[in-house]
C-alpha positions in Angstrom: 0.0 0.0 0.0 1.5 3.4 -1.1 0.9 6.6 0.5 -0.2 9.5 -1.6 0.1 12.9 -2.4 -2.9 14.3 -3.8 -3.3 18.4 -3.7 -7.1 19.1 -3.6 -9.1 22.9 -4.0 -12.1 22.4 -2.2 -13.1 25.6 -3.3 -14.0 24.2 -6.9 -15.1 21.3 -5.5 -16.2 18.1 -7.9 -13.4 16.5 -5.6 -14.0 12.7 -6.9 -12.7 14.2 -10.5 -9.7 16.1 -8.7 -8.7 13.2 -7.1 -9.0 11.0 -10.6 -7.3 13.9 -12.0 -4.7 13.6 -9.7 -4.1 9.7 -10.0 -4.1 9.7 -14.0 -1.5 12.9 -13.6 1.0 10.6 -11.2 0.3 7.8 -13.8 1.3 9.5 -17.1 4.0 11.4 -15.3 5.9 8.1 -13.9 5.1 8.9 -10.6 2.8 5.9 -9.8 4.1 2.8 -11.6 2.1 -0.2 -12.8 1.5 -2.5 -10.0 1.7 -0.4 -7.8 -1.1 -1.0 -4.7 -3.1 1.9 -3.8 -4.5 2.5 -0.2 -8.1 1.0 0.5 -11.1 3.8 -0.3 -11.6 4.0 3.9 -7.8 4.8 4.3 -7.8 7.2 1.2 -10.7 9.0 2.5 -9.8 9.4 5.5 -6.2 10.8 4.7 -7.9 13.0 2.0 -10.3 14.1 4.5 -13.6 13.3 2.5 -16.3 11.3 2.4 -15.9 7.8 1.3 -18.3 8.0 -1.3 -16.0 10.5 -3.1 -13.3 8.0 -3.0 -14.7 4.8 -4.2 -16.8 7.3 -7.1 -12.6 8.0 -8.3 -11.1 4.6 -8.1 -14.5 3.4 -10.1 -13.9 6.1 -12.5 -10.4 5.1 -13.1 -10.8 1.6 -13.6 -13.6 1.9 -16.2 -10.6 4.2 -17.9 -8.4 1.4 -17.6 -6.1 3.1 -15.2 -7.2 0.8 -12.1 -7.3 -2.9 -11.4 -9.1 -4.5 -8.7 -9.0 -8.2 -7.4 -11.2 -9.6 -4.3 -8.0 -10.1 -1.9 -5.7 -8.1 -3.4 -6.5 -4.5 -3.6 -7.0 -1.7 -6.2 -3.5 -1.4 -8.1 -3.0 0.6 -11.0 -3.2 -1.2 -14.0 -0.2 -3.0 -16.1 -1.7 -1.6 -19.3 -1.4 2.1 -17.5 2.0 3.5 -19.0 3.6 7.2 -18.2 3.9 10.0 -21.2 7.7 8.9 -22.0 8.4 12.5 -22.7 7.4 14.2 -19.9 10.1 15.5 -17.5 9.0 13.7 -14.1 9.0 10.3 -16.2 12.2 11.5 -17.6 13.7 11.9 -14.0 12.6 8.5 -13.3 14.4 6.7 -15.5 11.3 6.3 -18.0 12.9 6.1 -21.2 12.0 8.3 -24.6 10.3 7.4 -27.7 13.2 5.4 -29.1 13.6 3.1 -26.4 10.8 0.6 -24.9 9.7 0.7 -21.7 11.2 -2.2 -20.3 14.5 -3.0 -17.9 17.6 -3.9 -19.6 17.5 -8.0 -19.2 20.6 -8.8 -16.4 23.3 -11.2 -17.6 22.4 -15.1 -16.6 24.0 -16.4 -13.8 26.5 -18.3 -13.9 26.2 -22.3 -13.6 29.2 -22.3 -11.4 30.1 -19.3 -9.2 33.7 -19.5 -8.0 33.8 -15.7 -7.4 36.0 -16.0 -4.1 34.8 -13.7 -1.0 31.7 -15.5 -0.8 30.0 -17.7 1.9 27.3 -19.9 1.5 24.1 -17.7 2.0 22.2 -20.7 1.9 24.1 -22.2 5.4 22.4 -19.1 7.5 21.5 -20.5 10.3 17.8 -18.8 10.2 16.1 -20.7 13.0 18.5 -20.0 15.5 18.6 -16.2 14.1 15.0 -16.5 14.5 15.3 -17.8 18.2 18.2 -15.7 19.3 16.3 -12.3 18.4 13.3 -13.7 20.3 15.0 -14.1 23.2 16.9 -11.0 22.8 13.0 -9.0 22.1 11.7 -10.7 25.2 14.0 -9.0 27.3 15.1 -5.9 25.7 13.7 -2.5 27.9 11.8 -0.2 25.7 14.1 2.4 26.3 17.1 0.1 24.8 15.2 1.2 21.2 16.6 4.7 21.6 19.2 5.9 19.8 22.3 3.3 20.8 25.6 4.1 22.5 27.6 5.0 19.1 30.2 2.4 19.9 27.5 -0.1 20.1 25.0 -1.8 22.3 26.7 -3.0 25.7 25.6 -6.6 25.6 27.4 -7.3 22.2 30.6 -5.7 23.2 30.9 -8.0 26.2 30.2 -10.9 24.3 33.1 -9.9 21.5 35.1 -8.6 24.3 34.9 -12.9 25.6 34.7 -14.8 22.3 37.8 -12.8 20.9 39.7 -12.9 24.1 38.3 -16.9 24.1 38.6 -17.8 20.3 41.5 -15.3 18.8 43.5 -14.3 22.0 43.2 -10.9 21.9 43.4 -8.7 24.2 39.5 -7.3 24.9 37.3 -5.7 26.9 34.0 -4.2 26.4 35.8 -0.7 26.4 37.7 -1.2 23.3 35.5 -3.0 21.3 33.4 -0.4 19.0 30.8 -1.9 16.9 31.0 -1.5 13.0 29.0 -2.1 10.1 31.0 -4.3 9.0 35.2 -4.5 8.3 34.4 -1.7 5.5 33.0 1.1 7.9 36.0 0.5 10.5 38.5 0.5 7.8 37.0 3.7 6.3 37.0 5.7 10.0 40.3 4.6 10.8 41.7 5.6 7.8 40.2 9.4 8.1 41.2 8.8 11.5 44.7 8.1 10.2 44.9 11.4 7.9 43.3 14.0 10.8 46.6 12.9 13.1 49.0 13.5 10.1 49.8 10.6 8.3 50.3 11.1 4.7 51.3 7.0 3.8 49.5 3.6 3.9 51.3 0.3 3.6 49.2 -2.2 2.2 50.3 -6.2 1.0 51.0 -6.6 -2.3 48.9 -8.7 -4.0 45.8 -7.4 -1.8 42.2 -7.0 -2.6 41.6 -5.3 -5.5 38.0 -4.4 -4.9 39.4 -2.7 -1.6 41.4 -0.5 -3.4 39.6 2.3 -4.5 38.2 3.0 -0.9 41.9 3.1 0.4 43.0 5.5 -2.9 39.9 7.8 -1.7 40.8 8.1 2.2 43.5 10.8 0.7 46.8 8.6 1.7 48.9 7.4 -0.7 49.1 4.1 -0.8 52.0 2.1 -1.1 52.5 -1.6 -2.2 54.6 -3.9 0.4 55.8 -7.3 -1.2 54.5 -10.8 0.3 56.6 -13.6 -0.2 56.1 -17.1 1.5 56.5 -15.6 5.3 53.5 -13.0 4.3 54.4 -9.1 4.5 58.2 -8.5 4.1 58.8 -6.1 6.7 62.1 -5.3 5.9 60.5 -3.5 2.6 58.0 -2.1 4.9 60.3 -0.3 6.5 62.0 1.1 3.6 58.6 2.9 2.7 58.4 5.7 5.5 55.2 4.7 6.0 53.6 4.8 10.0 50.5 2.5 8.9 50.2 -0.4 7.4 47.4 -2.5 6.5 47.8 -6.6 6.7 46.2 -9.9 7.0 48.1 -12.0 8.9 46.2 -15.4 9.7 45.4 -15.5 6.1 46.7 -13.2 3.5 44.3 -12.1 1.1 45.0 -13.6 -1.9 47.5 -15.5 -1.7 46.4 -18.0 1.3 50.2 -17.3 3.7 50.2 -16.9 7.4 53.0 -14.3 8.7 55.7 -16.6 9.6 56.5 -15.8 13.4 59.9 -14.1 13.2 57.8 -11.7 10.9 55.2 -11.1 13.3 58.1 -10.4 16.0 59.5 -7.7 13.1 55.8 -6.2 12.3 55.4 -5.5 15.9 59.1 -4.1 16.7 58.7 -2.0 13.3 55.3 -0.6 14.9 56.8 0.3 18.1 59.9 1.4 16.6 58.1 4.5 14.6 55.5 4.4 16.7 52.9 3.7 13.9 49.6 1.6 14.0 48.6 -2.0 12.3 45.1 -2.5 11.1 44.8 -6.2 11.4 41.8 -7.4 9.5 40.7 -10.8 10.3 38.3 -11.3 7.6 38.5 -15.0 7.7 40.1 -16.4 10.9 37.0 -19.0 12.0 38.1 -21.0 9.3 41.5 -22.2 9.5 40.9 -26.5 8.9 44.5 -28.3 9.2 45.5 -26.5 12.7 44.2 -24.2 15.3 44.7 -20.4 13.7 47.3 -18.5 15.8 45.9 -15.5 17.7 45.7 -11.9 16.5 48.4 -9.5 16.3 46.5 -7.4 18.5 46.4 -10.1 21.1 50.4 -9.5 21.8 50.1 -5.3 21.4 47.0 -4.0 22.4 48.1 -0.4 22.2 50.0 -0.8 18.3 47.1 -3.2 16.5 43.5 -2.3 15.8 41.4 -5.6 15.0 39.3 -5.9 12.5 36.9 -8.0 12.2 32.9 -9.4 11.0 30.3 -11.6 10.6 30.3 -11.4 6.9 32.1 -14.1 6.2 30.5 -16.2 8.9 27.1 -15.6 9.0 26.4 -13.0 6.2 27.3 -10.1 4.6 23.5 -8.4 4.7 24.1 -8.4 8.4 26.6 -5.3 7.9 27.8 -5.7 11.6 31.5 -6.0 12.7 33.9 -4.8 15.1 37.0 -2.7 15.8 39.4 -4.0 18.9 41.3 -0.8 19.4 43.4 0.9 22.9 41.2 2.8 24.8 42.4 6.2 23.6 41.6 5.3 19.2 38.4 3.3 20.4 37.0 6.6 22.1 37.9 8.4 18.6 36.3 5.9 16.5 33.0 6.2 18.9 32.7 9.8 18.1 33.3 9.3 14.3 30.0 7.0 14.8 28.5 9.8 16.7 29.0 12.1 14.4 28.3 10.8 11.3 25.3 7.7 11.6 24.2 7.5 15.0 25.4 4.1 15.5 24.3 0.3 14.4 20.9 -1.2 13.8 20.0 -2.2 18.1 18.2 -5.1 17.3 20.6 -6.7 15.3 23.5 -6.2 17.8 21.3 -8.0 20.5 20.2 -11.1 18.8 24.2 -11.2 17.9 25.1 -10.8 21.7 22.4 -13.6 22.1 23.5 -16.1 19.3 26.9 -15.8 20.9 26.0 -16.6 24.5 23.8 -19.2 23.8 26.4 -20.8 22.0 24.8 -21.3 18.5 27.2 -19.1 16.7 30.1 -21.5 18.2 27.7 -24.6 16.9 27.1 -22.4 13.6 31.1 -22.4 13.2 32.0 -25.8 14.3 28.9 -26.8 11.0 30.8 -24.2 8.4 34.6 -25.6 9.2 33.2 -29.3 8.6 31.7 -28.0 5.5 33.6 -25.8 4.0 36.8 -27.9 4.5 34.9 -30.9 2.9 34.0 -28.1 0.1 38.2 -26.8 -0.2 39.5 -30.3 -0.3 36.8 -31.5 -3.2 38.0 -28.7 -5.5 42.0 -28.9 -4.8 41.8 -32.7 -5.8 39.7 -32.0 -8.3 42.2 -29.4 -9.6 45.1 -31.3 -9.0 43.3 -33.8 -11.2 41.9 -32.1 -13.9 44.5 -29.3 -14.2 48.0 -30.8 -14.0 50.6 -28.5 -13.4 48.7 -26.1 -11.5 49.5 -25.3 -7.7 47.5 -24.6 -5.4 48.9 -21.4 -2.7 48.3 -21.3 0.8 47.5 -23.1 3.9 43.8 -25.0 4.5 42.0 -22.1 5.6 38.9 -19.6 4.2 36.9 -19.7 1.9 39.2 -19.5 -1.6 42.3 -21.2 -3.3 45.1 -19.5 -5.0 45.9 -21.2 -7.7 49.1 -20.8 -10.2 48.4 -21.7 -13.4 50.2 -24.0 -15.9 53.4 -22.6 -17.4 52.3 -21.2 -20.7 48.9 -20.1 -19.6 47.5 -16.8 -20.4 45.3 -15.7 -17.3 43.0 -13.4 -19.0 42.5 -15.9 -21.7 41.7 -18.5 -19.0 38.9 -16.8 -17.1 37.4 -15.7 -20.6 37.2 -19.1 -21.7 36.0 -20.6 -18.3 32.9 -17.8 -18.4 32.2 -19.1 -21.7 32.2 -22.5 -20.1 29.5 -20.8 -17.2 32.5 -20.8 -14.4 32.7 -17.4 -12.9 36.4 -16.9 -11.8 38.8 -14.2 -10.7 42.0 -13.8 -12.1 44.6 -12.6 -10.0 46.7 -10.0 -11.8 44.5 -7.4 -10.7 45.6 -7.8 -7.2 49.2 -7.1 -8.1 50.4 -3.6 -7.8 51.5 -3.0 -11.4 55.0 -3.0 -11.0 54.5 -6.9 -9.7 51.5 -7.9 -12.2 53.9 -8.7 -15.0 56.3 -10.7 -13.0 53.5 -12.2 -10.9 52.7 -16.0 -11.8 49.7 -16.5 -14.1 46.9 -17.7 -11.0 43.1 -17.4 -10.3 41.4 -17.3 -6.9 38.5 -19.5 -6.7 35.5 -18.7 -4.1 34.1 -22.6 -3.4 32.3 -22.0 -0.2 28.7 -21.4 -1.9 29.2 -24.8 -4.2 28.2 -28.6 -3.4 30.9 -31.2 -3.6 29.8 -32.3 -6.8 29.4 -29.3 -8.6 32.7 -27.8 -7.5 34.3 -31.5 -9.2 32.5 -30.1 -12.3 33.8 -26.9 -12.1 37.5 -28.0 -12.2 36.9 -30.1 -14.8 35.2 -26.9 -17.1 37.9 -24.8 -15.6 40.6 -28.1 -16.7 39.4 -27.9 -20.3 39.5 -24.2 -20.4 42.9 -24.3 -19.7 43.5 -27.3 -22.2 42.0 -25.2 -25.0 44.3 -22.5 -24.4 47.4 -24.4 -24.7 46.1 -26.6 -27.8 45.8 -23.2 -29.2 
C-alpha cells in the first residue's frame, strides 16, 4: 500500500474528478508505476479528508478508464496496461525512457552455472532458525528504552560478548571498552583511515597482492598508498620499513589472496617496526573461524593492544547483509572511532547487535562455526583434488584455511584468456593479476582465486573439470 500525495481545491469542489485527476497525472507522469497498490477507499478518505463515497466514485472512474485494477484479496492497483507520457520530465527523471527506447529494464546477464567468485559464503548455510530464536529471546527482554538511539560504539551486551569470544577464540586482548561496533570490516576500515589522515599521516602500507576491490576505498581516504611485497613468510617487513610509512594495512592469519600466514619471526619484526616509529597495524581478520589443518594463531593485536586495531565481522561467517563488525582498538583510538560514529550515523541497527550478543551466549554461533569448518573444508579439499586432477601442473597457494584457493596456473597459460574461456564454459572466476600492484603484475605467476564456499561437492568436481578444459583449450591453441 502506497501513501499518496494528492493536492485538492475544495473551493472548486467536484473533488471525486480532482482526485482521478490527480491519479491519472501521477500515472502518465511516472510517478505511480504499474503494479503499484493503492491504499483502500476508507484509508484514502480518510487521509484525504472526504467522504468515502467521493473516493470509491474516483477509483471506479479510473478503472472503467483502464487506469485501475481491482481483485477480491488483493487490492485496487494501477493497472499494467497504465503506461507514463515517456516525454514528460517527471517520467524522464525517473528513468522512464524516450520514444526510441521501450519501456522495459535492460535483461541482467544469466547467472553463472558455477560461481567461483572468491569472497563468498554460503548464504544458503544461514542459520535462520536459530537467528529467528536468538532475536526472540533477545526482544523478550530488551527495555523499551534500549530502542533509543544506541551508545555509538555499540550496544553493551554485544561488546561484552566480543570482548569474551575474541579474548576466548583469537586471544586478543578485549574488553567491552575497546570494542566499537562497526558495520562491518568496510566502515571501520573507512574511520580509521580518516582517522589516520586527521593525526597526520600522509602514507599507507598495504600487501601486495591485496584486494583489488578494496582498493579504491583506500585511494579515496587521501593517503597514498604504497604496495609492500609478500613472499612465503607474508608481509616483508624489511621493505615495509624502507617505505616511511607509520601505517600499514595486513592480514596475517590468512593473507588475502594468496592464502600465507605471517611466519613468526615476521610477526616479532611487524610489531618491533610498529613500536619502533611508533605507527599503528590494522589487522583485518576477515576469515580467521576457518582455518581446517591447525588451530589459527591468535591476532596481532592479542600480543600489542596499544600498536594493533582488530578488525573483524560476521560477513564471512554468517552473512554479509548483516553489515555488523567490530573494531578491537586501545582505549584512547576506540574513544575516537565512537565519536566518528557519533558524528556521522548515530550508531548500528539495536536489534541486530542484541540477537548477535544472544546467538553468541547461547552458543549457536560457536555450533554455527563448528557446522561451516566441517563443511567448507569438505568443500576446499573437493576442489584442490579435483584441480590437482583435472589441471595438471597447477598449484594450489596457501594453507587449509577460508573460503578460496590461489591457484598458479600451468606454465604457458595466459590468465585473461583463462577466465574468458572458463565464463564461456558458465565458471565465474577471478584472475589474480589485478591484485598485483603494477610494477609486480607482469612478474607475478599467471593464477586465479576460486570462491568454493557457496558450491556442493559435486558441482565444484565439475567446475574444475570446465575450468581443466579451459585451460587445455588455451594451450592446444
Amino acid at each position: 500500500m502506497t501513501d499518496l500525495h494528492l493536492p485538492l481545491d475544495r473551493s472548486a469542489g467536484r473533488l471525486a474528478a480532482q482526485i482521478a485527476a490527480g491519479f491519472r497525472s501521477a500515472v502518465r507522469t511516472g510517478r505511480l508505476t504499474a503494479g503499484t497498490r493503492l491504499p483502500s477507499s476508507r484509508d484514502l478518505a480518510r487521509d484525504l479528508d472526504v467522504s468515502r463515497g467521493v473516493v470509491v466514485a474516483a477509483y471506479e472512474q479510473l478503472t472503467a478508464e483502464g487506469f485501475l485494477i481491482a481483485r477480491r484479496g488483493d487490492g485496487t492497483r494501477i493497472a499494467p496496461l497504465a503506461r507514463p507520457d515517456e516525454a514528460s520530465p517527471a517520467a524522464v527523471q525517473n528513468g522512464v525512457p524516450g520514444p526510441s527506447r521501450e519501456l522495459r529494464p535492460e535483461p541482467a546477464p544469466p547467472a553463472p552455472a558455477y560461481d567461483l567468485w572468491p569472497g563468498k559464503p554460503d548464504l544458503s548455510a544461514f542459520p535462520r532458525e536459530r537467528w529467528i530464536s536468538a532475536a526472540r529471546a533477545a526482544l523478550r527482554t530488551l527495555p523499551h528504552d534500549a530502542l533509543t538511539y544506541p551508545d555509538p560504539g555499540g550496544v553493551a551486551a554485544l561488546r561484552a560478548e566480543l570482548a569474551g569470544y575474541l579474548g576466548r577464540v583469537r586471544a586478543a586482548h578485549a574488553d567491552p571498552g575497546r570494542v566499537v561496533i562497526m558495520n562491518g570490516v568496510a566502515q571501520g576500515l573507512s574511520a580509521l583511515l580518516r582517522m589516520l589522515r586527521a593525526s597526520g599521516h600522509t602514507l599507507l602500507a598495504v600487501e601486495d597482492p591485496t584486494s583489488d576491490r578494496q582498493l579504491p576505498m583506500l585511494d579515496a581516504s587521501g593517503l597514498r598508498v604504497i604496495r609492500v611485497p609478500v613472499d612465503a613468510e607474508g608481509l616483508d617487513v624489511a621493505a615495509l620499513a624502507r617505505t616511511g610509512a607509520r601505517a600499514v594495512l595486513v592480514t596475517p592469519a590468512h593473507q588475502y589472496p594468496t592464502g600465507v600466514v605471517l611466519s613468526p619471526s615476521r610477526r616479532a619484526e611487524l610489531i618491533a617496526w610498529a613500536r619502533d616509529v611508533d605507527g599503528l597495524i590494522l589487522e583485518d581478520d576477515y576469515d580467521a573461524e576457518f582455518r581446517y589443518d591447525r588451530e589459527p594463531v591468535g591476532c596481532l593485536q592479542g600480543i600489542d593492544p596499544e600498536r594493533v586495531v582488530l578488525l573483524g565481522s560476521v560477513s564471512k561467517s554468517l552473512a554479509p547483509a548483516l553489515r555488523l563488525g567490530w573494531a578491537v582498538a586501545s582505549p584512547a583510538v576506540a574513544k575516537r572511532l565512537r565519536d566518528h560514529r557519533g558524528t556521522t550515523d548515530l550508531g548500528a541497527p539495536v536489534l541486530e547487535q542484541y540477537a548477535l550478543a544472544e546467538l553468541i551466549r547461547s552458543g549457536g554461533y560457536d555450533r554455527h562455526l563448528r557446522t561451516m569448518r566441517r563443511r567448507y573444508r569438505a568443500r576446499r579439499d573437493a576442489l584442490a583434488g579435483a584441480l590437482n586432477s583435472r589441471m595438471p601442473g597447477a598449484v594450489v597457494r596457501g594453507v587449509s584455511a577460508g573460503i578460496h584457493l590461489y591457484v598458479e596456473l600451468p606454465r604457458g597459460c595466459d590468465e585473461d584468456a583463462v577466465v574468458a574461456r572458463a565464463a564461456r564454459s558458465g565458471v565465474s572466476v577471478a584472475g589474480a593479476r589485478p591484485m598485483w600492484s603494477p610494477g609486480r603484475a607482469g612478474h607475478a605467476k599467471p593464477a586465479l582465486v576460486l570462491g568454493y564456499a557457496g558450491l556442493s561437492e559435486p558441482r565444484l568436481v565439475k567446475a574444475a573439470q570446465l575450468l581443466g578444459q579451459a585451460v587445455t583449450d588455451g594451450t592446444e591453441g
